[in-house]
N, C-alpha and C positions, 0 to 999 in steps of 0.2 A: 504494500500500500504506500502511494505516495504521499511525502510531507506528514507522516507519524511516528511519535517518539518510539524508540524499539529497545530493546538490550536481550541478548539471548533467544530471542525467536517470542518474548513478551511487550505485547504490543501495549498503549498507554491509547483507550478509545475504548467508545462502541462494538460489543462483540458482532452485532448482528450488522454492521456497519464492516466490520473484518472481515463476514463468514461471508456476504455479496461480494466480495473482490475473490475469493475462493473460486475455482473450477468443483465442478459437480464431483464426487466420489472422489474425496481428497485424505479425509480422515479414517484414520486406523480402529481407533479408540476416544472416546469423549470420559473425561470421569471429573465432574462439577459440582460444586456448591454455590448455587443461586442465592441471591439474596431473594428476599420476599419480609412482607411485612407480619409483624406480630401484633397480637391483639393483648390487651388488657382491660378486662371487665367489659369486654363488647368492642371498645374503642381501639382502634389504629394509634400505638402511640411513639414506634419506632423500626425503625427497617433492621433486620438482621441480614448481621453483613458488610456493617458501618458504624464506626465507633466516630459521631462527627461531632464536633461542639454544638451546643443549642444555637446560638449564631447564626452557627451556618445554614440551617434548616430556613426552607418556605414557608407561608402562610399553611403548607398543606403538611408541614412536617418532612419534607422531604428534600435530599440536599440536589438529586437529581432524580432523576424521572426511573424508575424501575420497568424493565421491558416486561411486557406481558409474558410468559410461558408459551403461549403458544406462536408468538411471533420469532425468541430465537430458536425453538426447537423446530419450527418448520425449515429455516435457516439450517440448521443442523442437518436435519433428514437429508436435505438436500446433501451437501458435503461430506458425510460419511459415508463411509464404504459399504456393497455388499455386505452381509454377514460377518455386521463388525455387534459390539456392544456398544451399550450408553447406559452410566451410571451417575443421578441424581440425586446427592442429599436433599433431607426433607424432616422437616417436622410433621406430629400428626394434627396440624391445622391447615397443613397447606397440602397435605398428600394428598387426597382426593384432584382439588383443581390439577396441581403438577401432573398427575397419571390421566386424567384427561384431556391435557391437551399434549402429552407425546404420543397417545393414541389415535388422537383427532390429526398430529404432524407425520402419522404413518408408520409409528413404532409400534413395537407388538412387546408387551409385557413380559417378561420374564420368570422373573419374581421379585418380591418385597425383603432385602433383605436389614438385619436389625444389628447395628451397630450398640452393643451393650457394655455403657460410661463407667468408670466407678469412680465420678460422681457422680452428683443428682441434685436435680431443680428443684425449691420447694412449690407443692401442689397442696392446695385442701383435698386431693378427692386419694390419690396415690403420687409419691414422689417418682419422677419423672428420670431415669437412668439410662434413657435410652433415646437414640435418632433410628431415622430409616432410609434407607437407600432402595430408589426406583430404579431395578436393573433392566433394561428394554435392549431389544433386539431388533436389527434392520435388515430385514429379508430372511434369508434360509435360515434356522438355530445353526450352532457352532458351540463344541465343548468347551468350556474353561479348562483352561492347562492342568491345578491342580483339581480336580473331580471329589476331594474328601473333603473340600474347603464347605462348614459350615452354615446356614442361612443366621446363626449368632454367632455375631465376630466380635469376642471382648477387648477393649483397647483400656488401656491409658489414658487419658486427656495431658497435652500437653502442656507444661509449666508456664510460668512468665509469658502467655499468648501475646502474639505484636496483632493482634488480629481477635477479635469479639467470637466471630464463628470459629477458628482455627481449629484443625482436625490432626491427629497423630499422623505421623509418615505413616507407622506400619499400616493402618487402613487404605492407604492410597498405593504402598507394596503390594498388598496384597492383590487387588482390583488391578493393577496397570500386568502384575506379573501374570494372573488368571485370563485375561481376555488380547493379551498384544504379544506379540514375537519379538526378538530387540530387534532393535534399529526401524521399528510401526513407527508411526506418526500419530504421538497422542493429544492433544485437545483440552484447554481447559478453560472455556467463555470467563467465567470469573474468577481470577486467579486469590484474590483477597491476600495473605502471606505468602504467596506462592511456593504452596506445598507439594501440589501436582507435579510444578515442574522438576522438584527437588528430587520426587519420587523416579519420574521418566527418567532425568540424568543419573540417578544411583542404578538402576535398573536396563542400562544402554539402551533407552528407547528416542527417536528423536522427538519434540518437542515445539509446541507454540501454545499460546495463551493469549488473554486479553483482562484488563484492569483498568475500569474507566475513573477508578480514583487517584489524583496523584499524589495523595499524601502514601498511599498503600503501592502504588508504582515505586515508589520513592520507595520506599518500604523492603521491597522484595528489589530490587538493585543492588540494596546496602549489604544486604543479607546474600545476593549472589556477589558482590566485592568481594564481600569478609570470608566466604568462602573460595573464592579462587586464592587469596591472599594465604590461605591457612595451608591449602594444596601446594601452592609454589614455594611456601617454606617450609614443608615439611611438618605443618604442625596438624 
């Protein structure tokens, strides 16, 4: 894409604005955490996904425009491969819409699998320890590399997050090494601490993304610096 900040093959823009400059059946693997909005007591009071100062927010609470579900996943369908996958975290308020509109963009269900936290969110009803991940299929099935890998994958949550949503590597191990071969071409519309790509480059897979914030561009830069810094001296 012309005239876009870039470093690494992660681009600083609009996913669905990157995935139109794409050729049709380009991606290997997609494995993403969407932002979407969370509710509180009925009401919209903050986007997950985005740790932004009150400041910066609109009259609507938002600091930029959240792309519908169904608009970049139709994007996507497009640009992914044959009998590739596509993996969607998701909370259980927004899984219903999200699985509806990658059905309605041409994908085909897979199954639901359940990322189990140890932590936990407090809940009046039962404490919350778990996310889910929408695993969809684009055209023919195709096995997962490892076949004994569980539909409950317990993680870790990661320490000191630079990042609100942030996700452990090993979850993004696990997914990028089950559904791509190395050196596939994997996919990450919003990068947020860009963990995806951290996961693709330990894993020899090649790699692109998108992050339309630049506090969190800036973010995931520092974080690929300090790591090539750490490699080139040994440390």
């Amino acid at each position: 894409i012309k005239n876009i900040k870039m470093i690494e093959g992660i681009y600083l823009g609009s996913c669905i604005d990157y995935m139109r400059e794409l050729k049709d059946e380009t991606i290997d693997l997609c494995v993403t955490d969407p932002p979407y909005k969370l509710t509180s007591g009925g009401k919209v009071n903050k986007i997950w996904g985005g740790c932004f100062k009150e400041s910066e927010y609109n009259n609507s609470g938002v600091l930029f425009e959240i792309p519908k579900p169904i608009d970049w996943m139709k994007e996507l369908y497009r640009v992914m491969k044959k009998s590739t996958h596509f993996y969607c975290f998701i909370n259980d308020k927004n899984l219903g819409d999200f699985l509806k509109a990658g059905l309605e963009s041409g994908f085909t269900l897979h199954n639901i699998l359940v990322m189990r936290k140890d932590t936990h969110s407090p809940n009046r009803w039962y404490l919350k320890n778990a996310e889910y991940i929408l695993f969809f299929k684009k055209g023919k099935a195709k096995n997962i590399n490892n076949m004994g890998t569980k539909t409950v994958i317990d993680v870790n949550m990661p320490k000191n997050k630079v990042h609100p949503s942030q996700k452990p590597l090993k979850i993004y191990d696990i997914l990028i090494n089950n559904s791509s071969q190395e050196n596939d071409l994997v996919f990450d519309p919003f990068l947020g601490s860009g963990t995806a790509y951290f996961s693709a480059k330990k894993n020899n897979r090649r790699f692109v993304g998108c992050e339309i914030s630049d506090d969190f561009f800036e973010i995931i830069t520092d974080r690929i610096t300090n790591e090539q810094k750490s490699l080139f001296n040994g440390g």
